[in-house]
MIPABA-131722 format. One record per residue (C-alpha): residue number from 1; x, y, z. Coordinates in Angstrom, 2 decimals, m for minus. Layout:
num_x_y_z
NUM_X_Y_Z
...
//
This chain:
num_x_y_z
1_25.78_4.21_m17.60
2_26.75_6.58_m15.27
3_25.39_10.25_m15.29
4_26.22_13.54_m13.56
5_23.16_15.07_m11.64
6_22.02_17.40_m13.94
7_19.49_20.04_m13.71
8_17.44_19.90_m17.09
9_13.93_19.10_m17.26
10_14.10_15.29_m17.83
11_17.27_14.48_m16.66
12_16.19_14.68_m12.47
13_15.15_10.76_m12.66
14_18.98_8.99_m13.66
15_19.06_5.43_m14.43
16_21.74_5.24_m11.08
17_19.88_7.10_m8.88
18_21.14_10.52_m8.27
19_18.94_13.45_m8.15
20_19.46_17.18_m9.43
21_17.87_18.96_m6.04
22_19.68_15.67_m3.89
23_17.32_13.48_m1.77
24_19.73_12.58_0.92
25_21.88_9.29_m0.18
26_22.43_7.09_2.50
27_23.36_3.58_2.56
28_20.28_1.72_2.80
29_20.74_m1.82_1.69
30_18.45_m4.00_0.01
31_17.29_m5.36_3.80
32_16.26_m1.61_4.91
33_14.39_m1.41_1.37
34_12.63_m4.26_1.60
35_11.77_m3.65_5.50
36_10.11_0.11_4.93
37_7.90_m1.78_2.05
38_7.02_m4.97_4.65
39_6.25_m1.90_6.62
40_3.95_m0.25_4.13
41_2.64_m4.19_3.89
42_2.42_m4.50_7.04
43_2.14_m7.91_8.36
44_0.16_m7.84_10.91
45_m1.59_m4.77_10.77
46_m2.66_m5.94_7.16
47_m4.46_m8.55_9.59
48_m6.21_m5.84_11.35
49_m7.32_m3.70_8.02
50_m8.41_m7.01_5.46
51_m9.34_m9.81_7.83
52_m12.55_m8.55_8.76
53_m13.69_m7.80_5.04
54_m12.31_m10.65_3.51
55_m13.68_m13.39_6.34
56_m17.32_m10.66_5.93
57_m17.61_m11.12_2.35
58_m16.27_m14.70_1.87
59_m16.35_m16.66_4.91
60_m13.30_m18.68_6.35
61_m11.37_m18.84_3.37
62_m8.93_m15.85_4.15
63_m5.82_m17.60_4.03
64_m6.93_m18.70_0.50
65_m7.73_m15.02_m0.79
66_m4.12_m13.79_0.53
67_m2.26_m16.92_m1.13
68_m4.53_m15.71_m4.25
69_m3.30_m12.13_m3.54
70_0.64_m13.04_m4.01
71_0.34_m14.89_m6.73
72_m2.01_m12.07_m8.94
73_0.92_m9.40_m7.04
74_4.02_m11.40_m8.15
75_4.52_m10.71_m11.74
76_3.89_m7.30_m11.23
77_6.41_m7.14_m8.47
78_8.34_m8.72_m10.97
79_8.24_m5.87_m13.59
80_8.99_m3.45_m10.88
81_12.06_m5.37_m9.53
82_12.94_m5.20_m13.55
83_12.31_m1.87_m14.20
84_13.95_m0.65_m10.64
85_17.23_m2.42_m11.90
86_17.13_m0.67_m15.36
87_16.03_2.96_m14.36
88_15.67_3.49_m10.19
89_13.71_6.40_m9.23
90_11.67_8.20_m6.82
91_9.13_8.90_m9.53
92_9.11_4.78_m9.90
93_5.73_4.38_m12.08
94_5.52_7.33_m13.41
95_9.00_7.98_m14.41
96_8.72_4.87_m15.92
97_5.73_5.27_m18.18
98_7.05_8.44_m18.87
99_10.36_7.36_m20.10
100_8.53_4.41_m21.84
101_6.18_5.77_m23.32
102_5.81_9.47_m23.50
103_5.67_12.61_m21.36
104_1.72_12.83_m21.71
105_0.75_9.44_m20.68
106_3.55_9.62_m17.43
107_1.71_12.34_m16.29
108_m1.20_10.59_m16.25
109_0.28_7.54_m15.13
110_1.64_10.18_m12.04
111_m1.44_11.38_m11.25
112_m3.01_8.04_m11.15
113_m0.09_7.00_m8.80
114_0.07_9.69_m6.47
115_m4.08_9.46_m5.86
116_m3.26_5.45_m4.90
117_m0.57_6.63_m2.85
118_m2.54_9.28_m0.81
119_m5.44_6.83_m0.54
120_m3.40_4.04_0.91
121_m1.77_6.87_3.26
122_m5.86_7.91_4.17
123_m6.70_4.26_5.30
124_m4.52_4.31_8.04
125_m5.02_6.97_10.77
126_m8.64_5.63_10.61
127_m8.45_2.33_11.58
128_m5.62_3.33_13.82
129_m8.01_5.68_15.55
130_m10.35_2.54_16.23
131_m7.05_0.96_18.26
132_m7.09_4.38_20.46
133_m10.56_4.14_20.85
134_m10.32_m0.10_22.41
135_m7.61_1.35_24.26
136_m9.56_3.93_26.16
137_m12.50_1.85_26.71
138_m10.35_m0.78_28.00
139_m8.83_1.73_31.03
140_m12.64_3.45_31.65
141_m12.66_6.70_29.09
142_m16.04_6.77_27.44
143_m15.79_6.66_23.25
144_m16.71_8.05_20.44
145_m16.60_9.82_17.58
146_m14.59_12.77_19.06
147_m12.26_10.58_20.79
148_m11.59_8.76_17.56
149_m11.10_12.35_15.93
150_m7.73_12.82_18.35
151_m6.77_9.41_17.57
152_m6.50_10.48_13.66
153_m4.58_13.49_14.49
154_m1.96_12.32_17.30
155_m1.21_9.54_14.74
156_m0.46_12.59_12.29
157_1.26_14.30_14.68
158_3.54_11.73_15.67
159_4.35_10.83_11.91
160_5.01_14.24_10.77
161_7.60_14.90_13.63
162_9.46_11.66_13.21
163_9.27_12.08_8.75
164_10.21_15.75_8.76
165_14.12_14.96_10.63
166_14.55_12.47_7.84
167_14.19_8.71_6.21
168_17.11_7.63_8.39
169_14.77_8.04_12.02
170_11.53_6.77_10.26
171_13.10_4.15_9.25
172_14.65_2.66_12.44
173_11.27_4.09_13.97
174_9.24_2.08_11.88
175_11.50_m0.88_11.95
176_10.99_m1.12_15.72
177_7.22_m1.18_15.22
178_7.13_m4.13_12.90
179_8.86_m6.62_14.87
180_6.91_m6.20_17.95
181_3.82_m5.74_16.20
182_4.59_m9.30_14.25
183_5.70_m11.34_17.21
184_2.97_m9.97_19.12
185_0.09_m10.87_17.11
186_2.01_m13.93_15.65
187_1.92_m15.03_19.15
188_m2.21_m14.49_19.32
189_m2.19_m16.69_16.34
190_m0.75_m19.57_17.72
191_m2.79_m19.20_21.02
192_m5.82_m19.42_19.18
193_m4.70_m21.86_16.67
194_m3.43_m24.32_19.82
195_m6.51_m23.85_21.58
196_m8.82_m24.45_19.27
197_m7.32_m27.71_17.47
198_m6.79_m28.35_21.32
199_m10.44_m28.70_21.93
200_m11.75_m29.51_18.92
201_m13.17_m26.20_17.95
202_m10.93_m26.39_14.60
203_m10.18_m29.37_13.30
204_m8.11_m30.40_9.66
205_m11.62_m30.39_8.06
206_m11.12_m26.62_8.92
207_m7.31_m25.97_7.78
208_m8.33_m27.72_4.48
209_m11.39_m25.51_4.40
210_m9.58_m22.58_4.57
211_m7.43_m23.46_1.12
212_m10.83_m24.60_m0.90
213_m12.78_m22.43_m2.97
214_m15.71_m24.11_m2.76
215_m16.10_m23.25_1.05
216_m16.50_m19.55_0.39
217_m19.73_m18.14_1.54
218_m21.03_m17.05_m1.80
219_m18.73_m19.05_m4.00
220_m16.58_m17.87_m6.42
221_m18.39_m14.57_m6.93
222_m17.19_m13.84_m3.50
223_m13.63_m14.87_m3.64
224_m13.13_m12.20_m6.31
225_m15.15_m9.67_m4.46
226_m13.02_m10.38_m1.12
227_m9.37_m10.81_m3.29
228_m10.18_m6.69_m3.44
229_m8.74_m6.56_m0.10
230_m6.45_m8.69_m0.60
231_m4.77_m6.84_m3.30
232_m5.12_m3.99_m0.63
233_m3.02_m5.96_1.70
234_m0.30_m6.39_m0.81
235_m0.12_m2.96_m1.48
236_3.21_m1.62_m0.26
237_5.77_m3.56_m1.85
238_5.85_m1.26_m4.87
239_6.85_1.90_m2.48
240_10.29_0.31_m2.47
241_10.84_2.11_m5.87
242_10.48_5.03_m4.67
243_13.78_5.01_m2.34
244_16.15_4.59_m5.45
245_17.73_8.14_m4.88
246_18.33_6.96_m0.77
247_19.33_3.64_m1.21
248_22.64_2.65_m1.66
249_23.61_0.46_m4.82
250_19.76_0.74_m5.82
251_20.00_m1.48_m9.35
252_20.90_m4.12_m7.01
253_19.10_m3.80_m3.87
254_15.43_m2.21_m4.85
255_14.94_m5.50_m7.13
256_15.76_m7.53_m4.20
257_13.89_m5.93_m1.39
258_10.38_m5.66_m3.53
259_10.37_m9.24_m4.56
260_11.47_m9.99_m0.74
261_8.60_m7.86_0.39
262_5.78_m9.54_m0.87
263_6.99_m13.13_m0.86
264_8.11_m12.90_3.24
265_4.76_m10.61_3.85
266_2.42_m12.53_1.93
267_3.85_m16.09_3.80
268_3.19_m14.21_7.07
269_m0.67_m13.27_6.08
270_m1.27_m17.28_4.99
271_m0.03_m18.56_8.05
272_m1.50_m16.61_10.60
273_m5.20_m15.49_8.54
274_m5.57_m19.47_9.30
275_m4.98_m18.66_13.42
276_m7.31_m15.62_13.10
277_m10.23_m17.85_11.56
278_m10.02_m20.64_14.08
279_m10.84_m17.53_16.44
280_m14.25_m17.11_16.21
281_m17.55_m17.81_13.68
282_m18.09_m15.76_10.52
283_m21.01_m14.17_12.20
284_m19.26_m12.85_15.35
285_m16.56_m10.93_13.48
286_m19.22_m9.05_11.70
287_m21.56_m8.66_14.76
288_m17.71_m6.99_16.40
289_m17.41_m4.64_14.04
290_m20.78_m3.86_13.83
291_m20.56_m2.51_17.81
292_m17.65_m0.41_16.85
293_m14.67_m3.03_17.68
294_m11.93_m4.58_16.51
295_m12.17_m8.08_15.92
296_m8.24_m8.50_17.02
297_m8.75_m7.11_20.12
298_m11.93_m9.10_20.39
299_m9.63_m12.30_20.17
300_m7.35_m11.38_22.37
301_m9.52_m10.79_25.18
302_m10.94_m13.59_24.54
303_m8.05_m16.02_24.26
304_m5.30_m13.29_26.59
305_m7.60_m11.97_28.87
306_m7.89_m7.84_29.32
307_m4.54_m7.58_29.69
308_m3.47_m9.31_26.79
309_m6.49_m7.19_24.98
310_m5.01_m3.85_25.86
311_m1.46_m5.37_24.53
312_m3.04_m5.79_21.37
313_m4.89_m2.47_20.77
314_m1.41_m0.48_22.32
315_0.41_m2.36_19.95
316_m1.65_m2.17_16.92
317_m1.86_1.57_17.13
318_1.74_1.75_17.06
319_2.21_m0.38_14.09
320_m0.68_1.39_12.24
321_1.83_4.79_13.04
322_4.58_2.94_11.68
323_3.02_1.85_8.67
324_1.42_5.74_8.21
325_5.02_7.03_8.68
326_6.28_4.59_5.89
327_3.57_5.59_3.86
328_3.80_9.23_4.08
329_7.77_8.45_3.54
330_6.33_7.06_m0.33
331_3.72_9.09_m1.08
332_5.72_12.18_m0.43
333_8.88_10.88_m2.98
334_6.33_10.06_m5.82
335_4.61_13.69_m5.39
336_8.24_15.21_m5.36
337_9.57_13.49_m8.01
338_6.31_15.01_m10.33
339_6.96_18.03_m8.76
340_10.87_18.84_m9.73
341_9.68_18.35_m12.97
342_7.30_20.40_m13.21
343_4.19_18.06_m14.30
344_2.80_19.48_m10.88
345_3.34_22.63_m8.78
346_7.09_23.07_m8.38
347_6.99_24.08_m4.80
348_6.15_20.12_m4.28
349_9.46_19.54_m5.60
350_11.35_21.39_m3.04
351_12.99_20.24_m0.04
352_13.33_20.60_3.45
353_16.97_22.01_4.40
354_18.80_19.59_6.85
355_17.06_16.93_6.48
356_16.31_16.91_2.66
357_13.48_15.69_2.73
358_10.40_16.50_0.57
359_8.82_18.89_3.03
360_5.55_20.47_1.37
361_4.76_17.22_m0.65
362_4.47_15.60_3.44
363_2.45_18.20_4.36
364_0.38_18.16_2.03
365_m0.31_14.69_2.39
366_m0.86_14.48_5.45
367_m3.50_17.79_5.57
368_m5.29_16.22_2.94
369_m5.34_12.49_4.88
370_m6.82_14.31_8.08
371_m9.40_16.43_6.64
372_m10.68_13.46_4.42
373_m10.24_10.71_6.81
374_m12.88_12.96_9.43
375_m15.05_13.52_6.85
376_m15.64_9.45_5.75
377_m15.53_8.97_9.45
378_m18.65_11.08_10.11
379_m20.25_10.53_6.72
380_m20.04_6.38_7.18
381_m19.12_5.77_10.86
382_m16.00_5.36_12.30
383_m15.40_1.22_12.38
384_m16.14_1.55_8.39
385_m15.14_4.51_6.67
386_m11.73_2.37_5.51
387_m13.35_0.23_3.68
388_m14.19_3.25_1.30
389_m10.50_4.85_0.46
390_m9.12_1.17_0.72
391_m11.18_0.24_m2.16
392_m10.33_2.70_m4.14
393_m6.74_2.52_m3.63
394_m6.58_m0.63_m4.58
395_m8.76_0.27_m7.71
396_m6.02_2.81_m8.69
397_m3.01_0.75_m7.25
398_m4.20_m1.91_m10.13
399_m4.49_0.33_m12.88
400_m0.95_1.73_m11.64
401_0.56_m1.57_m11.94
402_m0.92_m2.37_m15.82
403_0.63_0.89_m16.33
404_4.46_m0.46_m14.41
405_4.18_m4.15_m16.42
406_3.35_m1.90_m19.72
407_6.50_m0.14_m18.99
408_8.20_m3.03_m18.25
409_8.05_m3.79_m22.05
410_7.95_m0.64_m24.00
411_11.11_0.64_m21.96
412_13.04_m2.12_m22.67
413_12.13_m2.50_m25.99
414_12.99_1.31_m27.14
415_15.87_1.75_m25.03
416_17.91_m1.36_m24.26
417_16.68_m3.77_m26.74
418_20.17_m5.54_m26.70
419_19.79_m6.44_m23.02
420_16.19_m7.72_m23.96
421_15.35_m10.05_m21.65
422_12.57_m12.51_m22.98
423_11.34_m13.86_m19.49
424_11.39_m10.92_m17.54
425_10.81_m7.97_m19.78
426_8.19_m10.74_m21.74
427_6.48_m13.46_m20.51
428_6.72_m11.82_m16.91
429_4.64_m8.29_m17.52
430_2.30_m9.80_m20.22
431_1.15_m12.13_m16.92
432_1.44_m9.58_m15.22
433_m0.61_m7.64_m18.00
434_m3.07_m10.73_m18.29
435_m3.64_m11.20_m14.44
436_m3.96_m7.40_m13.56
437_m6.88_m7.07_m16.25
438_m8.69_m10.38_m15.34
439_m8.75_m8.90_m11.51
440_m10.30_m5.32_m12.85
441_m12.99_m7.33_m15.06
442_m13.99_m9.71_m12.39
443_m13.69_m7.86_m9.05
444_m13.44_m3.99_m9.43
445_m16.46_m3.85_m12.15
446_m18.45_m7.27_m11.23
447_m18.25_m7.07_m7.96
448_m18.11_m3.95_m6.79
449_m20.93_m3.14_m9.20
450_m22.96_m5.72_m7.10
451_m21.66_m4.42_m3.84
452_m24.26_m1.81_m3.16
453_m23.68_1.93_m3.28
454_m21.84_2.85_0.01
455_m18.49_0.74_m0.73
456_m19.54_m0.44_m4.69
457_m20.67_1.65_m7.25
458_m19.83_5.16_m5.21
459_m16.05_3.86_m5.63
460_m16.52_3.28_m9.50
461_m17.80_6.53_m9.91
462_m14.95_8.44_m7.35
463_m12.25_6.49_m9.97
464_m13.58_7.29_m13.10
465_m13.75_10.54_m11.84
466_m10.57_10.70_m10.28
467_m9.48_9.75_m14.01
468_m11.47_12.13_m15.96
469_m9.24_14.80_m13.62
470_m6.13_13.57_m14.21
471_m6.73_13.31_m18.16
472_m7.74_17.68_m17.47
473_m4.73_17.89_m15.47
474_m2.67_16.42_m18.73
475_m4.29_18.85_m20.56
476_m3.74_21.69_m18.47
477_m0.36_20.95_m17.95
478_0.41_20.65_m22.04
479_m1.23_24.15_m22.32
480_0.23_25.99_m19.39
481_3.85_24.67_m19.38
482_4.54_22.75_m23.18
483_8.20_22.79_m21.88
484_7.98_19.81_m19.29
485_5.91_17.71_m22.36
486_8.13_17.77_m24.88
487_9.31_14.21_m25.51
488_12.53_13.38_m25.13
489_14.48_10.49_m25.82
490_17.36_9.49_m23.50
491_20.06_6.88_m23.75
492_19.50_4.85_m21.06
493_21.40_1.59_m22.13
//
């Protein structure tokens, strides 16, 4: 079907794309798509944020918890390639449950989304800020927490003055960053890996290692207490949704480039997570990180020299920007696309002139990264306050995709039952169902129950509060503004 922009509540998110206030159409193909959510993916920074947690909490079987990772991601990247095709939107989840299901539950299917999105957006400038930090101690400057501080804000600086001219510049700025970034530390990877068969330091005993469960420090309990970061790696691909309205063609090319994105990501983590454990014992990543390093740059000192070591840290801080532009890019279209609606303040619906960009829902996000990415990084030291708002992102990024594979169903059962398609609006999201429960059950309340306070039960208790706010919000928004609830059936088909 093809619709007219409109501007009645309800009619902003159109099942081709186009927009009532006009996110600037340009024509993206399914290859830019699928790069800005590899960006958001990241694959090698996704190295530098999960390795270290997944090889602390489960020993050398990381490239076993990331091939773990795609498979419990694929259906659901599944239902969102399915539901992209049927209805693309910037509002991607929530538009979707709200369509689906009803306006009460999309709201809180929004609000669940947008707090995933900020968190994933709040991991970043931290651990970028650790990459600024290796690379003044590598040229003299003494460290710190104050130096780390103007890390975190010239990475916000830098992404707000690239996102605000528009998604045409952060993309070809972020596009630049990945490549180098990937060759780079692809290129550390097979150092190490060549070296250390070379010698004998890593032998097939080892590759196999990596792939068996049974070689997890802590067994299976730990594999599903590590595979929480690496669901946190795969997080990313489902930001490709929310460039429907800027992407040319987008029933076509949005279910291409998220199915690309984590399939060609999640290859690259396999391969070179078994380089990165060949690097060094169990113990020494965690006694790194306990001194306030990186264990990449570690590695490459060790196996480049210093030069290669300041390579590394310049070049992961500039991916880490990339990624926090791409992020901010998502974040800000999910928040707009609540926000022209009316389900949250409207002046987060507006856009910048020029540029047309969402201008106030960036800002916002980005103010609210800063201020609460300094406050975990004085509260639980710089080199760990990530862990934190990576947890619970992945928490909520979880419930948000139950939420996408429910809506995979109900949606096409209401509204285009004839085009019904058993596998992929079926079997597909009630795996996708099936697998996304199983991983809450067994590592986001065993585990993370058993994790300690600090980065376990503290996280619980931030969700279910961050849930017992959005369910107010719903409220608040029926009460104050009954308009933008009514429920309202479209024809979609």
């Amino acid at each position: 079907m093809s619709a007219e922009p409109s501007t009645t509540e309800g009619r902003h998110d159109l099942p081709d794309g186009t927009a009532a206030q006009g996110l600037r159409k340009n024509s993206m193909s399914w290859v830019g798509a699928a790069l800005l959510g590899a960006i958001i993916m990241s694959p090698a920074s996704g190295l530098y944020f999960n390795f270290t947690p997944i090889e602390a909490t489960a020993g050398p079987v990381v490239p076993l918890i990331f091939l773990i990772a795609i498979v419990v991601t694929l259906p659901t990247a599944l239902s969102y390639a399915a539901l992209s095709r049927s209805l693309p939107s910037a509002g991607s989840a929530y538009t979707w449950v709200r369509c689906a299901i009803g306006p009460k539950t999309g709201v809180f299917a929004g609000w669940i989304l947008n707090g995933f999105y900020l968190l994933a957006q709040i991991v970043l400038p931290g651990i970028g800020a650790l990459f600024f930090n290796d690379i003044l101690s590598q040229v003299g400057v003494p460290t710190g927490y104050f130096t780390w501080a103007v890390g975190v804000l010239l990475m916000t600086v830098i992404v707000a003055a690239i996102n605000f001219r528009g998604i045409d510049l952060s993309l070809k700025g972020t596009v630049i960053f990945m490549i180098l970034e990937s060759v780079v530390v692809f290129a550390l990877m097979l150092t190490i890996f060549i070296v250390q068969t070379g010698n004998g330091s890593f032998t097939t005993t080892d590759v196999a290692n990596s792939f068996t469960p049974s070689a997890a420090t802590g067994g299976t309990v730990a594999i599903f207490a590590a595979l929480v970061f690496g669901i946190q790696a795969n997080v990313g691909f489902d930001a490709v949704s929310t460039l429907a309205e800027e992407t040319h063609t987008p029933r076509k090319f949005i279910p291409i480039a998220t199915v690309v994105a984590v399939v060609a990501v999640g290859a690259y983590w396999v391969i070179t997570a078994l380089g990165f454990v060949a690097a060094f014992p169990v113990q020494q990543v965690v006694d790194v990180v306990a001194n306030g390093g990186t264990p990449v740059s570690a590695m490459a000192d060790k196996f480049w020299g210093g030069i290669g070591q300041l390579v590394i840290s310049v070049i992961a801080f500039t991916s880490i920007t990339a990624i926090f532009l791409a992020q901010n890019v998502a974040s800000s279209r999910a928040l707009y696309a609540m926000g022209r609606q009316g389900t949250v303040p409207a002046w987060l619906g507006h856009l910048k002139p020029g540029a047309r960009v969402p201008g106030n829902a960036m800002t916002l996000g980005l103010v609210v990264t800063v201020v609460v990415t300094l406050a975990l990084g004085a509260a639980l030291g710089t080199a760990s306050q990530y862990n934190w708002s990576a947890t619970m992102a992945s928490s909520l990024a979880l419930l948000t995709y139950l939420g996408v594979n429910i809506a995979n169903i109900v949606y096409h059962l209401r509204f285009q039952r004839a085009r019904f398609h058993v596998l992929m609006h079926g079997i597909v999201p009630v795996i996708g169902i099936a697998v996304v429960c199983f991983v809450i059950y067994k590592s986001y309340l065993g585990s993370l129950w058993d994790a300690g306070w600090t980065f376990g039960r503290s996280v619980q208790i931030a969700v279910v509060v961050w849930l017992l706010l959005g369910a107010a919000w719903v409220l608040y928004v029926r009460r104050a503004t009954p308009e933008v609830m009514r429920d309202e059936e479209f024809d979609r088909a």
